[in-house]
C-alpha positions in Angstrom: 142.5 124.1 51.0 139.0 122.9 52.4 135.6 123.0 50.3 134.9 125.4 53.3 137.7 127.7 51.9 136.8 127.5 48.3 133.2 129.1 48.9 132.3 132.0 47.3 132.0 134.9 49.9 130.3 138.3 49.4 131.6 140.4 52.2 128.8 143.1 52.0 126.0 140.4 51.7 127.2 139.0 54.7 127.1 142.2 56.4 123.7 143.0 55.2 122.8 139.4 56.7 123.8 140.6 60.0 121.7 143.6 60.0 124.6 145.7 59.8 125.3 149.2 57.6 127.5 149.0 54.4 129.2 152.2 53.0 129.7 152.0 48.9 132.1 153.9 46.8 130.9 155.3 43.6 133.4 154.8 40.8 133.3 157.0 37.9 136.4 158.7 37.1 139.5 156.8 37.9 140.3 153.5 35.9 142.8 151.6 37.5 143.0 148.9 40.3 144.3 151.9 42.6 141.0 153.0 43.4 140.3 149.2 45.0 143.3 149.6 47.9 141.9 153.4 48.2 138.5 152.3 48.9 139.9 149.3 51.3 142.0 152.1 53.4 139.5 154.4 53.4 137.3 151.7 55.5 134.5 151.2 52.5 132.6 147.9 52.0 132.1 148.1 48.5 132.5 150.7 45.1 130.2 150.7 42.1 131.5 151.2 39.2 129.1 153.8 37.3 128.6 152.6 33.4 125.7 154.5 33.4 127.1 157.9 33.7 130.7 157.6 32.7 132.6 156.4 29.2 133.9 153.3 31.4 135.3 150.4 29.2 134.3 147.0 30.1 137.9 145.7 30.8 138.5 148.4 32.9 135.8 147.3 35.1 136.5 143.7 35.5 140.1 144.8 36.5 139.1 146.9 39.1 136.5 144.4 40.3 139.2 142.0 40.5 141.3 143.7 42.3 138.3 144.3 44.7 137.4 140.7 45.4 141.3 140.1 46.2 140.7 143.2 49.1 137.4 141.9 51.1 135.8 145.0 49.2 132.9 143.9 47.3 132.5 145.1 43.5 129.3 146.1 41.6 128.5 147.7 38.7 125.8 150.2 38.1 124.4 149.4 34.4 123.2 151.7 31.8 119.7 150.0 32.2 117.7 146.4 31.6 120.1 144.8 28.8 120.7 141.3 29.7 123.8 141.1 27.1 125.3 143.6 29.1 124.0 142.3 32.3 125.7 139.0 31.7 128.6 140.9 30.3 129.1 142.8 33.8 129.1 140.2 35.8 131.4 137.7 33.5 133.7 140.4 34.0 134.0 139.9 38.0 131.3 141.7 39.5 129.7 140.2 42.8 126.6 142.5 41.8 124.6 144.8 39.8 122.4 148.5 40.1 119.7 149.0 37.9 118.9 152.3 37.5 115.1 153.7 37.2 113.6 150.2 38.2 109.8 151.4 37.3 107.9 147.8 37.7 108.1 144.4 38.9 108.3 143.6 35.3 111.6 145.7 35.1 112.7 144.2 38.1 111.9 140.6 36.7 114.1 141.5 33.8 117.0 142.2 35.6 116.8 138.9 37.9 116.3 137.0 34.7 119.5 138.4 33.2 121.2 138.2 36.5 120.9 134.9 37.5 120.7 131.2 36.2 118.2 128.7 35.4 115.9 128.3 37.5 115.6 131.5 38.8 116.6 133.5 35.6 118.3 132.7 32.4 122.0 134.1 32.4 124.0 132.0 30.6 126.6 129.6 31.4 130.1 131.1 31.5 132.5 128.3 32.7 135.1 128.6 35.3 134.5 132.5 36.4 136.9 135.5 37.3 135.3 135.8 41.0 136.0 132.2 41.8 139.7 132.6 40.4 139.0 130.5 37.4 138.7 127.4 39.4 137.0 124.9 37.8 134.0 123.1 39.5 130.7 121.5 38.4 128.5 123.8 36.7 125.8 123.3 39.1 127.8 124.3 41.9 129.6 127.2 40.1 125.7 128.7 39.0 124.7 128.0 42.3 127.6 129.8 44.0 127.8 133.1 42.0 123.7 133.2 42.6 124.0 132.8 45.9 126.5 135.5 46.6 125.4 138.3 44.0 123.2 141.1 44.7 120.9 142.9 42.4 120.2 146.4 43.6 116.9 148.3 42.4 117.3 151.8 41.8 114.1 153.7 42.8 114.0 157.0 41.4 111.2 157.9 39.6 107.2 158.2 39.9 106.5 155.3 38.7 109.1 153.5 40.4 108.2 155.0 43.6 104.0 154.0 42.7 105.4 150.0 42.1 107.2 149.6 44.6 105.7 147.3 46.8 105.4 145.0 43.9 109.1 145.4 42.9 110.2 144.6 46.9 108.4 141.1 46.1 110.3 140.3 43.5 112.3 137.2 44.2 115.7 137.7 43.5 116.3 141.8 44.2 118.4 142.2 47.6 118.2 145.9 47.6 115.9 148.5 46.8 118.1 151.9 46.4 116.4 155.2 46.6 118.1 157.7 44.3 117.1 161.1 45.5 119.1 163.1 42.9 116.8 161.7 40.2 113.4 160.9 42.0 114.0 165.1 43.3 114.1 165.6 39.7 111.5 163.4 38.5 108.9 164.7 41.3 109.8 168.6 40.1 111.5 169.2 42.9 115.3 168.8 41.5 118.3 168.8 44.3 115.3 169.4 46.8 116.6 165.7 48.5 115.3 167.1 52.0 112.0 167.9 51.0 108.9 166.3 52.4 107.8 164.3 49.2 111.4 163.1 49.1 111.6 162.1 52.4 108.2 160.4 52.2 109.2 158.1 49.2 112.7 156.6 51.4 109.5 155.9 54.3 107.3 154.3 51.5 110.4 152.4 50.5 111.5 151.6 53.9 108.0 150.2 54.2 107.9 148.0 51.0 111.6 146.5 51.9 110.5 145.4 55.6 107.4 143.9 54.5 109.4 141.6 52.1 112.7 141.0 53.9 114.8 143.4 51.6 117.0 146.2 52.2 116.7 149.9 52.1 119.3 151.7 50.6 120.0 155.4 50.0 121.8 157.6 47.6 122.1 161.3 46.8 122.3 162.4 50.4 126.0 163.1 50.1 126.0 166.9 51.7 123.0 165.8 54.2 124.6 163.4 56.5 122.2 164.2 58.8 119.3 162.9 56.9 121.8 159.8 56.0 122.0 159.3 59.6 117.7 159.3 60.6 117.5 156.7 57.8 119.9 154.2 59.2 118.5 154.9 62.2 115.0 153.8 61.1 116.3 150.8 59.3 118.5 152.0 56.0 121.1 149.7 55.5 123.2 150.8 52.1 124.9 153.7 52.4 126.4 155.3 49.1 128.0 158.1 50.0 129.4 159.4 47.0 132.0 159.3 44.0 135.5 159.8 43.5 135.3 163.2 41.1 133.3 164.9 44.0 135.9 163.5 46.4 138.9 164.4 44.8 137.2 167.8 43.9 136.1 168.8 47.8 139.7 167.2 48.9 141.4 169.4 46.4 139.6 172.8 47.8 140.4 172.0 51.1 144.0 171.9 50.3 144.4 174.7 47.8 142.5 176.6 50.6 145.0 176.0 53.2 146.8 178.1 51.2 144.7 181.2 50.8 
């Protein structure tokens, strides 16, 4: 095998690279490596695995990542929030990536790249030989530099003050996506499950806005049941796409059956 061969690849950052859309898997009920081949033959480039609104053990997470990286479908983990001991912990465990949730200023978003990544850039610590490189053993220069080159940090937007900072949080070096919630930011603006309303729509424009003016990516969530709107937004320039997770799958493939039978 090559040094070529030995890289680290993220699949999904490569797709991004290209100006291409990537379609994510939200991971909050199952805990095995099943769900990895389900979400490689059901065509998705990546899952998250949801620690922030599940009871999801830690080991749980770096099998299923694991199992992931073997498929070409890229793992990341959405933390509970902006702990860099369980940043670090995440990603030890085999992610290729994190989402933050309620990213609310570039100091939030500072925190999370300093947890995230390695000296210079941040200050996660050094590891050794890690899962996502197959415990091979390398320098520890080019290890650091590897997993920093091919993890993302995602920045959840979904809040006011979120939404206010976010042209300051787009210029933080070091976030790669800035991911509208619109569950929560519906929610947060008093307008809850109202995800096709016109303040809604206006803070994925104002984000759209804030990631083409510093070379990041839009992504969207919470548009599950409004394809349509899903589809205007890649349209304009969206290019992270997560559609859902595997409770309300199983859930609407479930009453499809059982009404087959009615």
């Amino acid at each position: 095998m090559n040094s070529a061969d030995k890289r680290l690849r993220n699949p999904l950052k490569e797709k991004l690279a290209r100006g291409e859309p990537v379609y994510s898997m939200t991971v909050r009920l199952v805990r095995t490596v099943d769900i990895a081949s389900i979400a490689y033959t059901a065509g998705f480039d990546s899952i998250y695995i949801d620690m922030e609104h599940s009871s999801f053990p830690l080991d749980a997470a770096g099998h299923i990542c694991m199992a992931c990286i073997g498929l070409g479908v890229t793992p990341l983990v959405r933390v509970p929030g902006v702990d860099p001991h369980f940043i670090t912990r995440v990603l030890d465990a085999g992610a290729m990536g994190i989402v933050v949730p309620s990213v609310q200023s570039a100091a939030d978003a500072q925190a999370v790249v300093r947890a995230a990544k390695h000296p210079p850039l941040g200050l996660r610590s050094v590891a050794g030989a890690p899962p996502q490189m197959h415990y091979r053993s390398m320098p520890s220069a080019e290890t650091t530099r590897q997993l920093d080159d091919a993890s993302l940090i995602i920045a959840m937007i979904e809040s006011p003050e979120g939404l206010a900072a976010v042209n300051e949080i787009a210029a933080v070096e070091g976030i790669d996506i800035l991911l509208v919630g619109a569950s929560d930011l519906s929610t947060a603006l008093g307008l809850p499950g109202q995800v096709d309303h016109p303040q809604v729509q206006e803070a994925f424009l104002r984000t759209l806005e804030a990631c083409r003016a510093h070379k990041k990516v839009l992504g969207v969530g919470g548009l599950g049941n409004h394809p349509e709107q899903m589809k205007k937004l890649l349209a304009m320039g969206a290019q992270y796409v997560s559609t859902g997770n595997d409770i309300t799958f199983l859930v609407a493939a479930a009453t499809q059956k059982r009404m087959q039978f009615a």
